[in-house]
Backbone bond lengths (Angstrom), bond angles and torsions (degrees), N, CA, C in turn:
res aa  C-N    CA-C-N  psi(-1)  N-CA   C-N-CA  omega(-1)  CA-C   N-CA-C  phi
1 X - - - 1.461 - - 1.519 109.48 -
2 X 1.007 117.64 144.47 1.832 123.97 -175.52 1.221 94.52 -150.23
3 X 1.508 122.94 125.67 1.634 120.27 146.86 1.676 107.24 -126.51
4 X 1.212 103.53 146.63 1.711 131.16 -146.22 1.727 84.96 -131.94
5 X 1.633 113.71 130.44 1.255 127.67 158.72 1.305 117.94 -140.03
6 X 1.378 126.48 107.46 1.794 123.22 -171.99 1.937 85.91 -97.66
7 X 1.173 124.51 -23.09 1.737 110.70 -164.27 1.675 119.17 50.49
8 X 1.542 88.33 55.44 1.618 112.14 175.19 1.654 104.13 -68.01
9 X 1.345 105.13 -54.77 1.273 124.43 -175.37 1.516 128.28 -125.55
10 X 1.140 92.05 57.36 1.465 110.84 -172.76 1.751 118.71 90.80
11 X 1.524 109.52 -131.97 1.036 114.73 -175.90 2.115 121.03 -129.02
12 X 0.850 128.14 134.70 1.006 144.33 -115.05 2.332 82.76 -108.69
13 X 1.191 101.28 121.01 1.696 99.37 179.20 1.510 124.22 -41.84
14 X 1.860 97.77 -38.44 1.290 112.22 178.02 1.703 133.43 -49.85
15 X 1.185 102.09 -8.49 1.536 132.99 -179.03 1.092 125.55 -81.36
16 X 0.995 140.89 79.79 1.860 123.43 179.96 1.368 115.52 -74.44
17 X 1.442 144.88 132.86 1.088 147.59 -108.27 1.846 94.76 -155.51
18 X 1.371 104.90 111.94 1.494 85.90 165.79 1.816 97.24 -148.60
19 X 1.599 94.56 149.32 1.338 124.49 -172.19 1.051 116.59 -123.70
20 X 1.888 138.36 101.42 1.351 131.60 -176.76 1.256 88.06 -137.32
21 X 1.797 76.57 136.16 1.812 104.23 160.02 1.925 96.00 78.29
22 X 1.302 123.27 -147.15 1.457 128.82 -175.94 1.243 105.24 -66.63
23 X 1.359 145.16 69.89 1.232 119.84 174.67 1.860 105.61 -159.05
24 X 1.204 96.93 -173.71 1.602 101.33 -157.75 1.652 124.20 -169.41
25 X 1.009 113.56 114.38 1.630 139.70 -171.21 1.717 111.23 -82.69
26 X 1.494 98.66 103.32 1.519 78.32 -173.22 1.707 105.39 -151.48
27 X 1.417 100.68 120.12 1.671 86.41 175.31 1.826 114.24 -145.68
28 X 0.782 88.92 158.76 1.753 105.67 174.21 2.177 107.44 -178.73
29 X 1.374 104.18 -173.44 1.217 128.87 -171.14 1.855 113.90 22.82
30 X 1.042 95.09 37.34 1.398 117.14 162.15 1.518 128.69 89.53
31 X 1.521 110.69 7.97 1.673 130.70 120.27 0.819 133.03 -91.00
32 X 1.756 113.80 152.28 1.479 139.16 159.31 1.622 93.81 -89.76
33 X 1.304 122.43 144.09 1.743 147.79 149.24 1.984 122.42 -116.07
34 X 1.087 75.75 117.12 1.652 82.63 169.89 1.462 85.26 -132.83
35 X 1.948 81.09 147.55 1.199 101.35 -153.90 1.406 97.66 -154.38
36 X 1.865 111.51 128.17 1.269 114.18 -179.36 1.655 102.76 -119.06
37 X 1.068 120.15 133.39 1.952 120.67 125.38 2.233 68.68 100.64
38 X 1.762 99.56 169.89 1.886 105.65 19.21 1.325 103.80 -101.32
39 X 1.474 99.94 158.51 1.462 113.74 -171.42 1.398 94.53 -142.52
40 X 1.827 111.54 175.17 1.539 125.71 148.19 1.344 98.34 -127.14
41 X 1.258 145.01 33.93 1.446 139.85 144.41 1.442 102.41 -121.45
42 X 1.505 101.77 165.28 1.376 135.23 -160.68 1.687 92.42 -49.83
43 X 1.086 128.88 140.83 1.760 116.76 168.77 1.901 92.87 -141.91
44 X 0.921 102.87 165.61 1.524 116.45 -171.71 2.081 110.11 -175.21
45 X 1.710 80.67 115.37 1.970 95.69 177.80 1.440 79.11 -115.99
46 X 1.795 97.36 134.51 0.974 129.02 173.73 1.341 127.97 -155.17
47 X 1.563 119.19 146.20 1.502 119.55 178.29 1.263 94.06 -143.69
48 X 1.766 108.47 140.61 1.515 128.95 165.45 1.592 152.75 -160.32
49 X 0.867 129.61 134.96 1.614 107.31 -159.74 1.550 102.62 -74.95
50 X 0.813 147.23 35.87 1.919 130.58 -167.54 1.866 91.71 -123.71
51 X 1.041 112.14 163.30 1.657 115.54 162.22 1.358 88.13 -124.41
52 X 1.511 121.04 -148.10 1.078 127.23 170.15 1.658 145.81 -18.39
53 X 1.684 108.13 -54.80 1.370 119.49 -155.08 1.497 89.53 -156.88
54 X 1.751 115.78 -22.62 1.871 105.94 -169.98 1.401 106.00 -81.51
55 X 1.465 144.16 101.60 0.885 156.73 78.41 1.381 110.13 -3.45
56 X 1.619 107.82 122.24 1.529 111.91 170.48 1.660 128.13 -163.10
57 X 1.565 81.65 25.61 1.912 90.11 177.29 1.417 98.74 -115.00
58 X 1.393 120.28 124.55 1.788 138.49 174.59 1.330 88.48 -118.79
59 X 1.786 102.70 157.37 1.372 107.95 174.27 1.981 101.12 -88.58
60 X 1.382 97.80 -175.33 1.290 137.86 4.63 2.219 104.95 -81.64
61 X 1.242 110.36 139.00 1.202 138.46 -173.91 1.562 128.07 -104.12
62 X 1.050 108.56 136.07 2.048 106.83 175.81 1.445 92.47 -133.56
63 X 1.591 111.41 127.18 1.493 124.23 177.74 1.173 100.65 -141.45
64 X 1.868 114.06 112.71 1.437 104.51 -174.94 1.722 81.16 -139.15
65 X 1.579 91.63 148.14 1.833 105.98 177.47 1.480 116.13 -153.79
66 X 1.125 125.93 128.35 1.014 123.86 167.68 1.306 111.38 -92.86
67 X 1.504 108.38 142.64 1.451 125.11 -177.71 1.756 125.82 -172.35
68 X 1.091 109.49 160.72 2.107 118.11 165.29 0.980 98.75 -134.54
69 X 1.385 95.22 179.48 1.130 99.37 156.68 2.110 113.66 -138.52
70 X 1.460 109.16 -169.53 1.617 98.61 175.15 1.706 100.87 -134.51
71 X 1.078 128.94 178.18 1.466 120.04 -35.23 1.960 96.74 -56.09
72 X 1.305 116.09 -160.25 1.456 116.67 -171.66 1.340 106.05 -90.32
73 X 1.274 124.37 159.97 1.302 151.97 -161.15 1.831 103.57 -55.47
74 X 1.670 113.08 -30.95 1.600 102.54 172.28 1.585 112.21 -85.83
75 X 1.405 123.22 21.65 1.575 138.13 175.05 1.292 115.69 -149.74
76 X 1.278 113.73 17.75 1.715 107.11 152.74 1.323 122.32 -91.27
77 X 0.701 118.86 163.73 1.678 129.51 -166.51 1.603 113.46 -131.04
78 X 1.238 132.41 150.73 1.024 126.75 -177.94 1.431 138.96 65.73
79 X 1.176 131.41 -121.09 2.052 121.79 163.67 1.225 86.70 -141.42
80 X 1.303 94.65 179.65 1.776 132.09 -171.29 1.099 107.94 -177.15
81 X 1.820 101.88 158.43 1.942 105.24 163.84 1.360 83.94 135.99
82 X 1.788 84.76 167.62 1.437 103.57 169.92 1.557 108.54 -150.82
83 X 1.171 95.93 167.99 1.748 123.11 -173.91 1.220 111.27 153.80
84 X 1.508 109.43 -136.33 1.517 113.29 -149.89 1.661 87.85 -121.13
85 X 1.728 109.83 164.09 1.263 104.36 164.57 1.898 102.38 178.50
86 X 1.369 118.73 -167.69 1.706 84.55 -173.21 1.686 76.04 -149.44
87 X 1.445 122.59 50.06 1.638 121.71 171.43 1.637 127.44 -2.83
88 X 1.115 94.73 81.15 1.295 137.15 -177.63 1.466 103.29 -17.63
89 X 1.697 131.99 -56.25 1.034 140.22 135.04 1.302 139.96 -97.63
90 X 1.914 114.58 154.96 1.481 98.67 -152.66 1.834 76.02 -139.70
91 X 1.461 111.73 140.67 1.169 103.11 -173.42 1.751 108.20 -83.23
92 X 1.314 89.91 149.93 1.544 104.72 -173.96 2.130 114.14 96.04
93 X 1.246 105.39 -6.91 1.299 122.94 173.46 1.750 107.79 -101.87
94 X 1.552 104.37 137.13 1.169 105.52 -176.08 1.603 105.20 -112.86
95 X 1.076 121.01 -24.57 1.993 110.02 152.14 1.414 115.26 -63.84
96 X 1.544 91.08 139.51 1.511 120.90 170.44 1.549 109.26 -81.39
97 X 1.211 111.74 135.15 1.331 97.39 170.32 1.732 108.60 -121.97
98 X 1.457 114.95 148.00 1.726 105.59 -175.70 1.367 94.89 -73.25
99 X 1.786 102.99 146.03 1.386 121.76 172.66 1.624 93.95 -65.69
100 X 1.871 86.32 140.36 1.615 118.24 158.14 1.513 94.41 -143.20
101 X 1.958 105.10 149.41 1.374 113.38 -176.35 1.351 90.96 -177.83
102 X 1.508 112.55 145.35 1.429 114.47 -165.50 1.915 84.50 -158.80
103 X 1.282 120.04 81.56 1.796 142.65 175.67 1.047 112.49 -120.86
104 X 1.905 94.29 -179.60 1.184 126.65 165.32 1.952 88.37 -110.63
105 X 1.680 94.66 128.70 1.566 99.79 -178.59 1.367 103.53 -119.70
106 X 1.483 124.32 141.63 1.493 128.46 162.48 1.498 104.65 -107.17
107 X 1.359 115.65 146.79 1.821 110.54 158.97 1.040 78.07 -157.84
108 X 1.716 112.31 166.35 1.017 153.65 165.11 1.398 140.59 -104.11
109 X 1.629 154.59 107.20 0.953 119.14 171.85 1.496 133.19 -40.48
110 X 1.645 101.43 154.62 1.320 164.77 -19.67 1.558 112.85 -38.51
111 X 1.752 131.39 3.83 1.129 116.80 173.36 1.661 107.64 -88.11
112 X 1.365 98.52 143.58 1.602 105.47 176.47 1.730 112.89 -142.61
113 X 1.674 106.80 80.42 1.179 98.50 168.66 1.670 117.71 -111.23
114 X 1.474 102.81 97.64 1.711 118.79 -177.98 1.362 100.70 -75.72
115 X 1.261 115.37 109.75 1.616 95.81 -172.92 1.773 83.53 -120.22
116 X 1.511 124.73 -49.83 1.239 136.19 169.86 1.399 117.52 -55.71
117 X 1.358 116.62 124.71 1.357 110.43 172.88 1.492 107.02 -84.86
118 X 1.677 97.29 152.81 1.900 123.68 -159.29 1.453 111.71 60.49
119 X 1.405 128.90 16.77 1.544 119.77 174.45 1.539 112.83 -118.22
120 X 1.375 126.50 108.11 1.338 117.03 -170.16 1.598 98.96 -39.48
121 X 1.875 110.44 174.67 0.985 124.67 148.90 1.341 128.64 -59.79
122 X 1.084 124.81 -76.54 1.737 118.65 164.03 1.548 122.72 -68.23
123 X 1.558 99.64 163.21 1.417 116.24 175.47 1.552 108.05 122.50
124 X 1.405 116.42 -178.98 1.277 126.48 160.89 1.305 141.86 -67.79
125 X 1.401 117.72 102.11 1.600 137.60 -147.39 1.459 99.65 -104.99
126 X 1.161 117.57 146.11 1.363 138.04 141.68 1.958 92.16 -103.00
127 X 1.345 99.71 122.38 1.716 102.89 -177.05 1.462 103.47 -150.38
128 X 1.169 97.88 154.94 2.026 105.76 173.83 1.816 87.14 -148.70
129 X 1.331 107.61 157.01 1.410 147.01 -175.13 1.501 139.08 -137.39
130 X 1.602 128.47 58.94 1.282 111.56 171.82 0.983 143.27 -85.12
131 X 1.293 151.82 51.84 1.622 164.24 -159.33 1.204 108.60 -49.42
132 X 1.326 134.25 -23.41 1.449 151.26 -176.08 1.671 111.66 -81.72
133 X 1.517 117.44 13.61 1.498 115.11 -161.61 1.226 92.30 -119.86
134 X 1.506 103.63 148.33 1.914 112.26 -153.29 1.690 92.65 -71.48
135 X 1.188 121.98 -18.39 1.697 118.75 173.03 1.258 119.85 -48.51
136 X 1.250 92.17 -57.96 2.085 110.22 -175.39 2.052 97.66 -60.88
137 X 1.363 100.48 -50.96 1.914 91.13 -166.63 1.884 93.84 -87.68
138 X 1.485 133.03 29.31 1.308 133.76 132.72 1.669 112.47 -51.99
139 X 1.706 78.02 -71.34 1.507 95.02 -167.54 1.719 123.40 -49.96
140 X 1.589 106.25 -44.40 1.343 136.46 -158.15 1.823 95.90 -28.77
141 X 1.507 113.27 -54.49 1.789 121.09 -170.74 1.637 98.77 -41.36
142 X 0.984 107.61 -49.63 1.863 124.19 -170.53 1.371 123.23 -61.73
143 X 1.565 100.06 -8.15 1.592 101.25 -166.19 1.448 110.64 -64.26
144 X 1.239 120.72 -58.88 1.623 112.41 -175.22 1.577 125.57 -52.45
145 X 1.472 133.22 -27.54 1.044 138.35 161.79 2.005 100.52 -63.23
146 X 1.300 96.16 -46.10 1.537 93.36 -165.66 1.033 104.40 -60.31
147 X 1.701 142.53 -20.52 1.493 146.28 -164.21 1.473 97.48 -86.75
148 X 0.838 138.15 -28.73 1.214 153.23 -128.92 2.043 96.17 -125.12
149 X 1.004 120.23 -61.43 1.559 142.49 167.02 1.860 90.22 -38.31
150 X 1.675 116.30 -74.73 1.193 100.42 172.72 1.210 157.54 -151.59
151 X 1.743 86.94 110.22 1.342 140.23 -169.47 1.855 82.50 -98.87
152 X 1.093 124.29 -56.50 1.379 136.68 175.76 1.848 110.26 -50.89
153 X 1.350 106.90 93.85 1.351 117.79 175.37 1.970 107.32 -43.78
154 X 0.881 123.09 -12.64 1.907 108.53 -175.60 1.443 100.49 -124.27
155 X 1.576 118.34 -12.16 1.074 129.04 162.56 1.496 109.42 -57.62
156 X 1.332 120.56 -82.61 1.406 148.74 141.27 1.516 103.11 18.73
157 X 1.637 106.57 -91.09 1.603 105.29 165.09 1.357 151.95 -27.54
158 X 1.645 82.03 -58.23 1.809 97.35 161.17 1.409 129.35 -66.35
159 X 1.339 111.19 -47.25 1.218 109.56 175.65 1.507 135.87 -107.91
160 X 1.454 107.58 1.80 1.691 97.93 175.15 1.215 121.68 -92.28
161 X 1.990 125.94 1.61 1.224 118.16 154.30 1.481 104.95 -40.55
162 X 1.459 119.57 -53.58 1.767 108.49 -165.85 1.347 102.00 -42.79
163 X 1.108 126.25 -64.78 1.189 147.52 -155.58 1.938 107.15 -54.18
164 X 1.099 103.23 -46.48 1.516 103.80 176.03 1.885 103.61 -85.71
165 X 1.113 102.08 -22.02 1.920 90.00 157.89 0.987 122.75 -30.75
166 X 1.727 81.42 -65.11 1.805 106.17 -156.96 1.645 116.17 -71.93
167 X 1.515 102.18 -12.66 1.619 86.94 -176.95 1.750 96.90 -120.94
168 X 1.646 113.62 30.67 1.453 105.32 162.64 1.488 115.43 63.99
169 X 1.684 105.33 30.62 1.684 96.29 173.47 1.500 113.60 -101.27
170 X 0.904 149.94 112.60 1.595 145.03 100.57 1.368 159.92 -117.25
171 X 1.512 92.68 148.51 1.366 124.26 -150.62 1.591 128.99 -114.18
172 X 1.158 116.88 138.80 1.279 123.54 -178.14 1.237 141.63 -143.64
173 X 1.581 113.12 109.47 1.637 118.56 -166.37 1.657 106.02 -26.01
174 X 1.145 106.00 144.60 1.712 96.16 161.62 1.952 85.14 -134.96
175 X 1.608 88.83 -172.03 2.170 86.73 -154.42 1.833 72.86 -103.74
176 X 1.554 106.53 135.19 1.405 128.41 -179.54 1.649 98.19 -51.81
177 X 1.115 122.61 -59.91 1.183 152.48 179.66 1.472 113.91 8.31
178 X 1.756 87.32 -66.01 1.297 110.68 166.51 1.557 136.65 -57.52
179 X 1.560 108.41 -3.97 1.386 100.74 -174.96 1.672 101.32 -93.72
180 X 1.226 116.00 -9.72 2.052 120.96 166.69 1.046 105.98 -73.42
181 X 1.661 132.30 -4.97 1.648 111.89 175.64 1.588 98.30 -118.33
182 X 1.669 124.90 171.08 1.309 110.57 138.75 1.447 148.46 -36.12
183 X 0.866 176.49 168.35 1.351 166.67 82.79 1.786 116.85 -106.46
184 X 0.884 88.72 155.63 2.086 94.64 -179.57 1.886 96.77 -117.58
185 X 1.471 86.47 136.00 1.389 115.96 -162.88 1.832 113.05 -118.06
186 X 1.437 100.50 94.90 1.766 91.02 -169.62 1.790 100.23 -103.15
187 X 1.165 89.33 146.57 2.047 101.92 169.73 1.413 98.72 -108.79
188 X 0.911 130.54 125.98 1.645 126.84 141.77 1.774 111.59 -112.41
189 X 1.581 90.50 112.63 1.601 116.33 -163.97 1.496 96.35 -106.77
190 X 1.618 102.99 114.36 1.352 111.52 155.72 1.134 125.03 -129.04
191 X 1.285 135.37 -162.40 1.311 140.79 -163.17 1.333 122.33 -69.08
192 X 1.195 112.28 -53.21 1.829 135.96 178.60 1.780 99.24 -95.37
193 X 1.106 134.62 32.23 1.381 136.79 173.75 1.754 122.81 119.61
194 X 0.597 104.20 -158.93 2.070 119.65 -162.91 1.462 100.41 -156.17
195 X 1.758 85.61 138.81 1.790 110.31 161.76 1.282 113.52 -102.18
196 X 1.780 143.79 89.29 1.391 119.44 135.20 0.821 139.64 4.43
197 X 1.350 158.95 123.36 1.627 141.13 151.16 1.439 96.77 -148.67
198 X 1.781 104.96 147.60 1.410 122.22 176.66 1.689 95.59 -135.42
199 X 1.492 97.43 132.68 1.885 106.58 175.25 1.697 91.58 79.98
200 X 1.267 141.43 -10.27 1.372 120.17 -155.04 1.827 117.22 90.91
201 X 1.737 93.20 2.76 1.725 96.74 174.73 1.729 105.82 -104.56
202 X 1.158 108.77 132.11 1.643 104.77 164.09 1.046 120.44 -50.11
203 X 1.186 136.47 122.54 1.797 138.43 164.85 1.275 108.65 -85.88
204 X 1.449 122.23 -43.86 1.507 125.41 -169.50 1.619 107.27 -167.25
205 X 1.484 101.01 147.38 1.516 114.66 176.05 1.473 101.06 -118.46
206 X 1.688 118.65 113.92 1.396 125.88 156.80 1.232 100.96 -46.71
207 X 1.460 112.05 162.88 1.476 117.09 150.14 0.976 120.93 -139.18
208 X 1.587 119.16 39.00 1.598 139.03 -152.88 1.644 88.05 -172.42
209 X 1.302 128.60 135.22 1.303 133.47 158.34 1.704 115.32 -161.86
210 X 1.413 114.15 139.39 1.566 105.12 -175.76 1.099 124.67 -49.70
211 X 1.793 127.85 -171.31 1.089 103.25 176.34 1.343 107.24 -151.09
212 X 1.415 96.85 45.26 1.646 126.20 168.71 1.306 121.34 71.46
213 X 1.523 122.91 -159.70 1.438 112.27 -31.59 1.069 125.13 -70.21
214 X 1.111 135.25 169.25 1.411 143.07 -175.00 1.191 122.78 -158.53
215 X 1.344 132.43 154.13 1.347 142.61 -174.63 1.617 132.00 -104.12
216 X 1.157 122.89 125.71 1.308 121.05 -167.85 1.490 94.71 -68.89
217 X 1.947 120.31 154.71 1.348 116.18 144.68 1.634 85.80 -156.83
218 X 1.738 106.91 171.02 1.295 113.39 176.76 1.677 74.24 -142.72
219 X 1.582 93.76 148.57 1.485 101.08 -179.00 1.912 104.40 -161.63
220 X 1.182 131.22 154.68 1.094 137.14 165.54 1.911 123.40 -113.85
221 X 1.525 125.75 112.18 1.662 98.09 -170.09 1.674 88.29 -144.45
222 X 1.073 110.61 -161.97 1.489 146.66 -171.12 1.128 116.38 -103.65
223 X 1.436 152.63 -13.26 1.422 157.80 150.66 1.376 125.41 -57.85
224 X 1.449 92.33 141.37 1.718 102.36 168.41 1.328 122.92 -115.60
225 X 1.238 135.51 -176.66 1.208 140.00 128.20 1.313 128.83 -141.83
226 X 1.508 123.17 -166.37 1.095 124.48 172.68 1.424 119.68 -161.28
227 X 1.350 115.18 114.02 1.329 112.63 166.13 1.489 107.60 -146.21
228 X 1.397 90.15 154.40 1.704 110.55 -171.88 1.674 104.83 -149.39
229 X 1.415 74.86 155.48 1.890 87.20 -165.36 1.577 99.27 -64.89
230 X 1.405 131.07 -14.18 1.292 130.71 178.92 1.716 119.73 -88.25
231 X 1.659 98.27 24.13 1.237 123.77 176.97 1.170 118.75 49.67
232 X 1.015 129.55 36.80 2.097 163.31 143.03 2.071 93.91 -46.10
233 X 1.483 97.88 96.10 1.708 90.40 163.15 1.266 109.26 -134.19
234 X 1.434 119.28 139.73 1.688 120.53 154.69 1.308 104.70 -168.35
235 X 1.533 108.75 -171.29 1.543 125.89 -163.88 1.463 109.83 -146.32
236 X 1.476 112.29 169.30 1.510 104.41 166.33 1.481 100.12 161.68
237 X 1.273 129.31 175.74 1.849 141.37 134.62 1.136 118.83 -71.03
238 X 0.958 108.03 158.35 1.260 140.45 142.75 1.402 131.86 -107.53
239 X 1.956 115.22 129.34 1.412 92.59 -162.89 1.719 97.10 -86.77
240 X 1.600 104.66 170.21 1.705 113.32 171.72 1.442 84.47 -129.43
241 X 2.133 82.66 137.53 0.890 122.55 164.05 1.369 134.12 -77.51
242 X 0.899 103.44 -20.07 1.728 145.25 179.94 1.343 133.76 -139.34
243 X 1.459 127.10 140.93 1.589 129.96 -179.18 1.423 102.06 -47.27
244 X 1.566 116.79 155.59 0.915 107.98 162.15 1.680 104.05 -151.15
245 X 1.448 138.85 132.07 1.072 152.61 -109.46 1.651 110.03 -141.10
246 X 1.270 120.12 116.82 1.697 101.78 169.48 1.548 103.62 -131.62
247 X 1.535 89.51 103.41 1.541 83.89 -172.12 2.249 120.12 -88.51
248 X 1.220 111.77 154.00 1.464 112.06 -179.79 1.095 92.51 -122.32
249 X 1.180 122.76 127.57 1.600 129.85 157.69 1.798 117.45 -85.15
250 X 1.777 110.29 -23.46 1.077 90.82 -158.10 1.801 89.11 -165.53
251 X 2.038 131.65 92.24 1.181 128.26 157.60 1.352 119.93 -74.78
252 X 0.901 123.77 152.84 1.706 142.72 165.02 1.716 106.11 -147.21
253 X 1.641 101.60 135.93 1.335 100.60 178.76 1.631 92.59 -161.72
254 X 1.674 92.85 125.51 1.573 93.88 -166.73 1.467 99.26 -141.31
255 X 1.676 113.16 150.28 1.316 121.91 179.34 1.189 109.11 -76.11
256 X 1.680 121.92 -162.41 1.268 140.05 172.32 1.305 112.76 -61.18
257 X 0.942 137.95 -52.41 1.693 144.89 -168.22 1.090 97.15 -92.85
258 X 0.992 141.31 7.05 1.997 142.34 149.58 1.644 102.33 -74.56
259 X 1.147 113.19 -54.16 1.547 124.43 -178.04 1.347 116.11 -65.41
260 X 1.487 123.03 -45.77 1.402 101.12 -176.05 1.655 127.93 -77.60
């Protein structure tokens, strides 16, 4: 399976399209724009293949996109990015599902999700996420002592590598920098881990990656969060003062028998 979008002529059916609050979906002459704020309510530009529950990208995977975004990475607000992921909640559904996500992630402060040890919470991620791995729902009984365990800085060290084992996180600064220019951004997602690459250079090799299915989206909004293994949780907006823009000029996302 391969689907190819340049947005020569707009936007492509295959897309499901959603726009809340200030924001706006818009493409032709060979961009896509999502586009948030400014707003002081929640706004969200978004594009994705999943409806409800259909999830349908397993590795092994090729996800390459070129994109920026505007204004630059020390005046965005909120998250961004794209890849794969299987949105944990879907409104009007009353199962939870554990986060899986295998992207390119932006956040911003006030969001702080340190899930990797030595990688701040915000900024520009190369990141993957499996919460769904019989390791993590070992651990899961333990969590409140474990939140609590580290709060303890040598505690912390020693023991929350386990902990990011078990729930399939890693992650890697990438330089913000890059989201004010073009660049093309490929994943190749397989089973036993993922390759990063920006320009055609490796940035980072997972060595942990879900194992689907999951759904592509690239989206730009106004939300935060925060969680930390020192059991630090919340949510919220942020208002924009200003538009703020994530443009794709160009998806490709292809299976195994595309590649060989």
């Amino acid at each position: 399976m391969r689907i190819v979008d340049r947005f020569e002529t707009g936007l492509d059916p295959y897309w499901r399209v959603t726009a809340i609050g200030r924001a706006s979906v818009t493409a032709g002459s060979g961009a896509l724009r999502l586009t948030a704020g400014p707003a002081h309510v929640y706004s969200d530009a978004q594009i994705s293949d999943y409806g409800m529950s259909d999830f349908r990208w397993r590795p092994p995977v090729r996800l390459t996109v070129t994109a920026c975004a505007t204004p630059g990475a020390d005046q965005l607000r909120g998250t961004a990015g794209f890849g794969f992921w299987n949105q944990p909640f879907m409104p009007g559904q009353v199962r939870l599902r554990l986060p899986q996500a295998i992207w390119f992630f932006f956040s911003a402060p006030p969001s702080n999700m340190q899930l990797a040890q030595g990688v701040p919470g915000p900024g520009w991620k190369a990141s993957t996420i499996s919460a769904n791995r019989w390791q993590f729902l070992a651990l899961a009984p333990a969590a409140l002592p474990g939140f609590l365990l580290m709060r303890v800085p040598a505690l912390y060290r020693l023991f929350w590598p386990i902990g990011q084992r078990a729930i399939g996180v890693s992650e890697h600064l990438l330089d913000s920098a890059l989201l004010a220019e073009s660049h093309t951004y490929m994943l190749d997602w397989h089973a036993d881990g993922a390759t990063f690459s920006i320009d055609g250079e490796a940035v980072h090799h997972a060595p942990v990656a879900p194992g689907g299915p999951l759904g592509f989206v690239a989206w730009v909004d106004n939300q935060y969060a925060v969680v930390t293994p020192q059991g630090q949780f919340g949510a919220g907006i942020v208002p924009l003062e200003q538009p703020q823009t994530l443009r794709l000029d160009y998806i490709s996302i292809e299976t195994s028998e595309n590649l060989e």
